[in-house]
C-alpha positions in Angstrom: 177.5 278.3 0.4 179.7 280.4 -2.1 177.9 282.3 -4.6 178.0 279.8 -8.0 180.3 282.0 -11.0 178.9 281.9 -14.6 182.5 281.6 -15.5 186.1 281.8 -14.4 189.3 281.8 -16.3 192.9 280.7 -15.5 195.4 283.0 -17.1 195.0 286.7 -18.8 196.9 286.4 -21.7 195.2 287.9 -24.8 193.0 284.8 -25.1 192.2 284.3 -21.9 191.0 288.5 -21.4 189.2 287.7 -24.6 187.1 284.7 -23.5 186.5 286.8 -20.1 185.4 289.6 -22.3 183.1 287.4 -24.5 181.5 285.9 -21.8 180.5 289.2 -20.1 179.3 290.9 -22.7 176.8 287.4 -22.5 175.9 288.9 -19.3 178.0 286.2 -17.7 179.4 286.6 -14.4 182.9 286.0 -14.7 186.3 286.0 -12.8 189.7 285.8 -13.4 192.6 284.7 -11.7 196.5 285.2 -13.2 199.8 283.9 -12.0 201.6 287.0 -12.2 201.5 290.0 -10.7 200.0 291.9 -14.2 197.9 290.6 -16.7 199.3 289.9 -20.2 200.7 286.5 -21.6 202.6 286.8 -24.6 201.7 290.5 -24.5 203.6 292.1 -21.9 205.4 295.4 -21.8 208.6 295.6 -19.5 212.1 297.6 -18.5 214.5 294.6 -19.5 218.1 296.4 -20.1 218.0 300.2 -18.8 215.4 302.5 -17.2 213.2 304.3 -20.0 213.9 301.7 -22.9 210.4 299.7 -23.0 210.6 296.0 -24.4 208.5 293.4 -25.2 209.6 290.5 -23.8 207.6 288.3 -26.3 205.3 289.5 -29.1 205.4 293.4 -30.6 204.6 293.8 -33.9 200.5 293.0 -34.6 199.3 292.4 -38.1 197.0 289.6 -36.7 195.7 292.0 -34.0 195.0 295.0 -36.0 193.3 292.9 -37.8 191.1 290.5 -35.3 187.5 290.2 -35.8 187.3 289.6 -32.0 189.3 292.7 -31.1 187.7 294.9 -33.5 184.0 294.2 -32.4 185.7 295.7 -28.9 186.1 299.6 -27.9 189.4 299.0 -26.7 190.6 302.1 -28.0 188.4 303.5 -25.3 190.5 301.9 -22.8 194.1 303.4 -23.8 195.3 301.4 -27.6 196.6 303.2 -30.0 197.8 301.2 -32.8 200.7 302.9 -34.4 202.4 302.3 -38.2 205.7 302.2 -39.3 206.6 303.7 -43.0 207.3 300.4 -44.1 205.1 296.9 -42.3 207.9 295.0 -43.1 211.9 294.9 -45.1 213.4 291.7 -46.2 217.1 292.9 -47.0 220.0 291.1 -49.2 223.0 291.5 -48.6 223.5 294.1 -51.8 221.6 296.4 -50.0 218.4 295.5 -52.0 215.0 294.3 -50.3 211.8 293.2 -51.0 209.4 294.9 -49.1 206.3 294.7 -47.7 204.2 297.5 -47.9 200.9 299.0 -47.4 200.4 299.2 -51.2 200.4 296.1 -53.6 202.0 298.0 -56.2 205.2 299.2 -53.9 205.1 295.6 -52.6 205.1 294.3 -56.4 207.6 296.5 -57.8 210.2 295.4 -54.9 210.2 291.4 -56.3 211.5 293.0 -59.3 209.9 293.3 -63.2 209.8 290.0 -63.7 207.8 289.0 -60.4 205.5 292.1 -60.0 202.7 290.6 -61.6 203.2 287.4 -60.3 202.5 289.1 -56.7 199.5 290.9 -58.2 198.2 287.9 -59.4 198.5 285.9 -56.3 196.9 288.8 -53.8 194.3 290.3 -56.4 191.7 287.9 -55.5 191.6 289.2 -51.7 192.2 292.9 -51.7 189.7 294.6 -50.5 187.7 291.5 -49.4 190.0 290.9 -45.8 187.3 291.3 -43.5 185.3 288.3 -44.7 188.4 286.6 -45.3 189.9 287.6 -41.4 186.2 285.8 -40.3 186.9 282.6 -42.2 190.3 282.3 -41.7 190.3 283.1 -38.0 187.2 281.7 -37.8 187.8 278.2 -38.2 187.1 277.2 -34.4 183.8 279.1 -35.2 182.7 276.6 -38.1 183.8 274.2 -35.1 181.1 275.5 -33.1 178.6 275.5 -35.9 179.2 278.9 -37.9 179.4 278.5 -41.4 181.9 280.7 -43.9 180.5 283.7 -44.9 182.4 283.8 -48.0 182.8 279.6 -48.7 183.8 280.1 -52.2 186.5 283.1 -51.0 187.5 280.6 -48.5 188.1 277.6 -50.7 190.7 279.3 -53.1 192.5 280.9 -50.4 192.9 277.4 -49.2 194.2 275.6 -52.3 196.8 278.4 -52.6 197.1 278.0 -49.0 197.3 274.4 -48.2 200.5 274.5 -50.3 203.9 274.3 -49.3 206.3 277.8 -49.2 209.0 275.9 -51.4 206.5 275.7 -54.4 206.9 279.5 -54.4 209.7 278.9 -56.5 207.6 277.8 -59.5 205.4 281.0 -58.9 208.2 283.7 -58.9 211.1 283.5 -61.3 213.5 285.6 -59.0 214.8 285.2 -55.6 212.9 288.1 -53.7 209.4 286.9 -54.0 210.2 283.1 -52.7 212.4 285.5 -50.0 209.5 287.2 -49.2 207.2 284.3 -48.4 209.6 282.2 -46.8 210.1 285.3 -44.2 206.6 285.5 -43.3 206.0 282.1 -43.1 208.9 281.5 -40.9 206.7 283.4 -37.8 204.7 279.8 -37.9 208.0 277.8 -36.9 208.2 274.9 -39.8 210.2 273.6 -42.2 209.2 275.8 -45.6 208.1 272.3 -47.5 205.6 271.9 -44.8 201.6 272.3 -46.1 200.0 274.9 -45.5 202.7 276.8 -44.9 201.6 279.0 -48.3 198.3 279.8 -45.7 200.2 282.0 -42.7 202.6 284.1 -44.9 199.8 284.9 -47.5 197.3 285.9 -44.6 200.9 288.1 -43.0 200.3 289.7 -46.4 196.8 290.4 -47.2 197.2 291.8 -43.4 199.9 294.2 -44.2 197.7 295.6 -47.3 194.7 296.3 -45.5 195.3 296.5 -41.8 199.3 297.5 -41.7 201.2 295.6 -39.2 201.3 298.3 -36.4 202.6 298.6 -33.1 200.3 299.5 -29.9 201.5 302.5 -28.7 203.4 302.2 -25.5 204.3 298.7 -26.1 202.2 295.4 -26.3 200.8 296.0 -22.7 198.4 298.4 -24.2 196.8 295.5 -25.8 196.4 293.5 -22.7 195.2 296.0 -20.4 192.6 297.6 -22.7 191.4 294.0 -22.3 191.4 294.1 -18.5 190.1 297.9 -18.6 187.0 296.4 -20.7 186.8 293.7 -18.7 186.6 295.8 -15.5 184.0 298.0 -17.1 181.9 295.1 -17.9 181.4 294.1 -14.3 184.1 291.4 -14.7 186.9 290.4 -11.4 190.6 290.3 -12.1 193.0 288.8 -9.4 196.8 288.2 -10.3 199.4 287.1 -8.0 197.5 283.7 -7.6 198.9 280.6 -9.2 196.2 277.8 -9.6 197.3 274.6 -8.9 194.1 272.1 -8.6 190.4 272.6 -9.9 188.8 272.7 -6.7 191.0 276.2 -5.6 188.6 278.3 -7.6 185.1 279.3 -7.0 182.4 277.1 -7.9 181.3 278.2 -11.6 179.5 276.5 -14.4 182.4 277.3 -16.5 186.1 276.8 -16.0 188.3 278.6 -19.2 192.0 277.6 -19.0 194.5 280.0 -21.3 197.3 278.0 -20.2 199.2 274.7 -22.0 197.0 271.6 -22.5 199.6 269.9 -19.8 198.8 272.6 -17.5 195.3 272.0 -17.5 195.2 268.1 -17.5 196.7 268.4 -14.4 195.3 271.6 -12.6 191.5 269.9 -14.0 192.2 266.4 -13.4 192.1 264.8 -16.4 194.8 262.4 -16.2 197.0 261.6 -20.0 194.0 263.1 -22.1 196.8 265.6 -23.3 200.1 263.1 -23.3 200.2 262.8 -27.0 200.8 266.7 -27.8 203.5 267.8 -30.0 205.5 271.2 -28.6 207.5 272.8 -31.1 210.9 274.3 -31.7 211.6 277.6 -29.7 213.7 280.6 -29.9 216.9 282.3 -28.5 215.5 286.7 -28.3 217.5 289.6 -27.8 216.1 292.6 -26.3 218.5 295.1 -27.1 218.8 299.3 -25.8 220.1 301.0 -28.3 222.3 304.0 -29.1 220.7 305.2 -32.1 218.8 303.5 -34.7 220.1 300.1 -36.4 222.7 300.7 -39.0 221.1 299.1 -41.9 223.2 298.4 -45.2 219.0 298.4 -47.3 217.4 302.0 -47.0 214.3 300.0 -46.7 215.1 298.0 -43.3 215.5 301.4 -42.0 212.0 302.3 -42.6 210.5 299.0 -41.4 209.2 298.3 -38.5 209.8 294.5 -39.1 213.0 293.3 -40.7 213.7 289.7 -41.6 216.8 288.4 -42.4 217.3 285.1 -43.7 218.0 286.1 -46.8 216.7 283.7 -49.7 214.0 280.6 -49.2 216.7 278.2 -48.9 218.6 279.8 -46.1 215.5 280.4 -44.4 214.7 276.8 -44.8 218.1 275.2 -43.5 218.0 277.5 -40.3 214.2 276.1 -40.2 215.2 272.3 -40.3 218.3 273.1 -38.4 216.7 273.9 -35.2 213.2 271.7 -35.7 213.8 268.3 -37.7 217.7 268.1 -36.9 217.3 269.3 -33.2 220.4 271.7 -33.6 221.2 275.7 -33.4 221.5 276.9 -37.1 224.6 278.3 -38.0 223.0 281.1 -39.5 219.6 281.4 -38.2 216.8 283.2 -39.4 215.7 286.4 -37.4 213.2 288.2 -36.7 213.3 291.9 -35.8 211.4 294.8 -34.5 212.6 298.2 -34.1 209.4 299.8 -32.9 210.8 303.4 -31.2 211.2 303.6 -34.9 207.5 304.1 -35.0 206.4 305.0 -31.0 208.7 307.3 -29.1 207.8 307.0 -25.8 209.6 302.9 -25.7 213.2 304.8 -25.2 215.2 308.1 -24.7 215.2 311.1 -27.1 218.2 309.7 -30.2 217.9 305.7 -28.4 216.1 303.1 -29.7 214.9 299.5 -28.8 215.0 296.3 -30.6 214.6 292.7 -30.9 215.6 290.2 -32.5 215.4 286.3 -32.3 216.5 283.2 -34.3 215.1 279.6 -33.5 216.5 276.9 -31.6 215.2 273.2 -30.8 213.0 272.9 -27.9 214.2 273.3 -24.6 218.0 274.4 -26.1 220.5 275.1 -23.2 223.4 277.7 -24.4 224.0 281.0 -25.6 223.2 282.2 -28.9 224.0 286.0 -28.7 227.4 285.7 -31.0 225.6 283.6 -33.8 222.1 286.4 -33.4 224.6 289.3 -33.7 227.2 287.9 -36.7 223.6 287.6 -38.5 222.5 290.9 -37.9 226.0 292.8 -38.5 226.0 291.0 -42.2 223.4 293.0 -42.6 224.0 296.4 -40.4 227.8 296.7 -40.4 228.7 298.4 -36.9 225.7 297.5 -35.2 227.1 296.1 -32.2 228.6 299.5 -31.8 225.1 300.8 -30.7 224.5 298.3 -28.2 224.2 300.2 -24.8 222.4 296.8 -23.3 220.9 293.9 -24.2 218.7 291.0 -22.2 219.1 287.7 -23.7 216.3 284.6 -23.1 216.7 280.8 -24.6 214.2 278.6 -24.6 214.7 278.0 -20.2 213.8 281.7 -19.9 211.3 281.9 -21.9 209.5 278.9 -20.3 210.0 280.5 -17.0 208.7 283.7 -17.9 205.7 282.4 -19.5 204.5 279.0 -18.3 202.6 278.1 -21.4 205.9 278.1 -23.6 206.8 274.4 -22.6 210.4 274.2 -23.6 210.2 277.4 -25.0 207.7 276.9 -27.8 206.0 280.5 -27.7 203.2 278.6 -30.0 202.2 276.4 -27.1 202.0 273.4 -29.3 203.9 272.4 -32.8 202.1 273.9 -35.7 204.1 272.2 -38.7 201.7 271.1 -40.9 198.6 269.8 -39.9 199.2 270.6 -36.7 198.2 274.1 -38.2 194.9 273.4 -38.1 194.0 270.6 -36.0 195.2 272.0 -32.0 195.6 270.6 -29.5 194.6 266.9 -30.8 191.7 265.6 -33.5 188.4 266.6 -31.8 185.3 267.9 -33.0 185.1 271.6 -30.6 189.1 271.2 -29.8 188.1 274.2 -26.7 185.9 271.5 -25.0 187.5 269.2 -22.7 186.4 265.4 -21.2 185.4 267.4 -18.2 182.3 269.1 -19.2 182.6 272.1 -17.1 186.1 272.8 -18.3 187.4 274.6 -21.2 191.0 275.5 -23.2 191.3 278.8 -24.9 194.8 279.0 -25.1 197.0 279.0 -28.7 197.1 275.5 -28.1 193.8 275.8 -29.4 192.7 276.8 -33.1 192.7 279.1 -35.1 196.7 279.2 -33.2 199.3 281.3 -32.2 199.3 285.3 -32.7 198.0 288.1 -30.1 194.3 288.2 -31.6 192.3 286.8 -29.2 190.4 284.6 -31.4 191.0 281.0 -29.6 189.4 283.2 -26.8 186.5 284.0 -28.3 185.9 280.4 -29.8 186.6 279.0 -26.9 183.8 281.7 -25.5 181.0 280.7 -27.8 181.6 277.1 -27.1 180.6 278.0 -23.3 177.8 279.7 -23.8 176.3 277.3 -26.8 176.8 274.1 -24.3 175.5 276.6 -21.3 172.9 278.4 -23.4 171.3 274.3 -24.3 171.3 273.6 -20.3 169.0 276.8 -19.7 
């Protein structure tokens, strides 16, 4: 008989290395199998448009992972990252040439609102500064309360959640101007709801106290580095990695006492068996992306986009919010989307040629959109960077078909694996009390589907991790 795995997991996106990574630093024996040929998910690093210009095909810029408990309780910077940070986090222009600003300080942050908001922003980050790594433990810690963790901070974590559970749109009885709503609605917009959603306040003030005590850097190289200092740790820790092998039914991996799917709840109901037990989940809107090669940096009407490595353009709450409902209640392409951009050879030079650049860019579309979106992406951006098209040397375009087909857990395109408007936030991938555990008790989810959501920090991963070892750990 086949030697009986402690654990093996089904896909090495960040999640997926993370559980692996949990597990074996339990002493678990654990093995991994991934689809494609390289480790990485939604964190991949890859030569879309011309040799030497470095994309990432999905996510690039990591406030969330800079700043993951799960990550930071790891030496991956033994095993090749380097997190790297722009002058700027983040830029929200207007089309005047003004921007608010996200910044590493409050005060710079503050003053860009304007006199009349600055103290308005003070007032609503105040109470966290300095505080985010009890608040990063709560907040992305929410599957751990699931698995019988209390708060460390409960108080902390209550009045971030009354500010939180509120919707972006109420930002407009906070601030008196249009920046500070701006601002909000930008970072919000990353969850992929309409801005009078709840909790939508939760996301963009978390993208914030982020940016004020972690940055929101880029891994130098590209977003590969993240996933393979995984797999390097992983390796070191005794633990097997085999890509190239799609897994199709249950019974094609080696006997374990614990199966770990990072895939989409669909995907495992039927590699595990377990019939309609996922039927009633909700995917989400997706996105049309632009990876572009550049000839030279992005010509930016706001000095301040040109020193960020994000940029969103929307520009005001209510634009944001149209090109929100557009593409997720009305089930159209907006006319003016909402983007947003990374130029990150701003910050690393080794992702293109000496004087080139990359880019991205992407605006959101209903699930499973068919079409091209490239001329309503680029009239966007050039309202904002006059000539820009002129420094396009190449770009790679992917709706929400190519997206799916890159990256099997995006059904239709939803890069979140699952909707997360509103409650749907928090409660992943349906009402259960440990959402990792399954109806097959051998068989877990650690995917984004999964709380505390989407974002490359590993956390679902390692929640998903402890459930294993508390429901193996009772059976010893």
């Amino acid at each position: 008989m086949p030697a009986i795995r402690d654990a093996v997991v089904v896909g090495a996106g960040p999640n997926g290395l993370t559980a692996a990574v949990e597990l074996a630093r339990r002493g678990f024996d654990v093995e991994l199998f991934e689809a494609r040929d390289a480790v990485g998910g939604g964190a991949r690093t890859e030569e879309l448009t011309l040799p030497g210009f470095r994309h990432d095909p999905c996510s690039a810029v990591h406030p969330t992972g800079a700043g993951s408990p799960a990550f930071r309780s790891m030496p991956l910077g033994r095993y090749g990252l380097e997190w790297l940070h722009p002058e700027l986090p983040m830029a929200h222009p207007f089309p005047d040439g003004s921007a608010a600003v996200l910044a590493r300080s409050v005060g710079e942050t503050a003053a860009s609102l304007g006199p009349r908001d600055a103290g308005a922003y003070r007032r609503l980050v105040g109470p966290y500064i300095g505080r985010w790594e009890t608040l990063a433990e709560d907040f992305f810690g929410y599957g751990s309360v699931l698995n019988g963790r209390f708060p460390l901070d409960p108080l902390q974590l209550l009045r971030f959640g009354m500010t939180g559970l509120q919707p972006v749109t109420w930002s407009k009885a906070r601030f008196r101007d249009a920046k500070g709503p701006a601002l909000f609605a930008g970072m919000a917009g990353h969850v992929i709801a309409p801005m009078n959603n709840p909790f939508m306040m939760a996301p963009a003030l978390v993208f914030a106290l982020a940016a004020h005590a972690v940055g929101w850097p880029v891994p130098r190289g590209g977003s590969q580095a993240i996933s393979d200092a995984l797999a390097g740790y992983l390796r070191a820790l005794g633990g097997l990695i085999h890509t190239g092998v799609e897994v199709k039914r249950l019974d094609e991996l080696p006997p374990a006492r614990a199966y770990v799917f990072d895939t989409s709840p669909t995907a495992l109901a039927r590699i595990a068996g377990l019939g309609s037990a996922y039927d009633n989940v909700r995917y989400g809107a997706s996105l049309f992306k632009i990876d572009y090669a550049l000839d030279g940096p992005v010509p930016w009407t706001s000095p301040e986009a040109a020193r960020a490595g994000t940029v969103h353009i929307g520009p005001t709450l209510d634009d944001i919010d149209t090109a929100m409902k557009d593409a997720v209640v009305r089930g159209r392409a907006p006319e003016r989307p909402f983007l947003i951009t990374s130029q990150p050879s701003l910050t690393d030079p080794t992702r293109a040629p000496e004087g080139k650049g990359v880019f991205w860019a992407y605006g959101h579309l209903p699930n499973g959109w068919r079409g091209d979106a490239t001329e309503a992406v680029e009239r966007q951006i050039e309202r904002f960077a006059p000539g820009f098209r002129d420094r396009v040397l190449a770009r790679a375009t992917a709706g929400p078909p190519e997206l799916a087909a890159r990256n099997a857990n995006y059904v239709g395109g939803d890069i979140a694996c699952g909707s997360a408007a509103g409650l749907r936030l928090l409660i992943r991938p349906k009402l259960t009390r440990v959402p990792y555990e399954t109806a097959h008790p051998a068989v877990y989810l650690c995917s984004s589907a999964t709380p505390p959501g989407p974002g490359v920090h590993g956390m679902a991963g390692h929640h998903a991790a402890r459930a294993v070892w508390r429901r193996l750990h009772r059976r010893v």
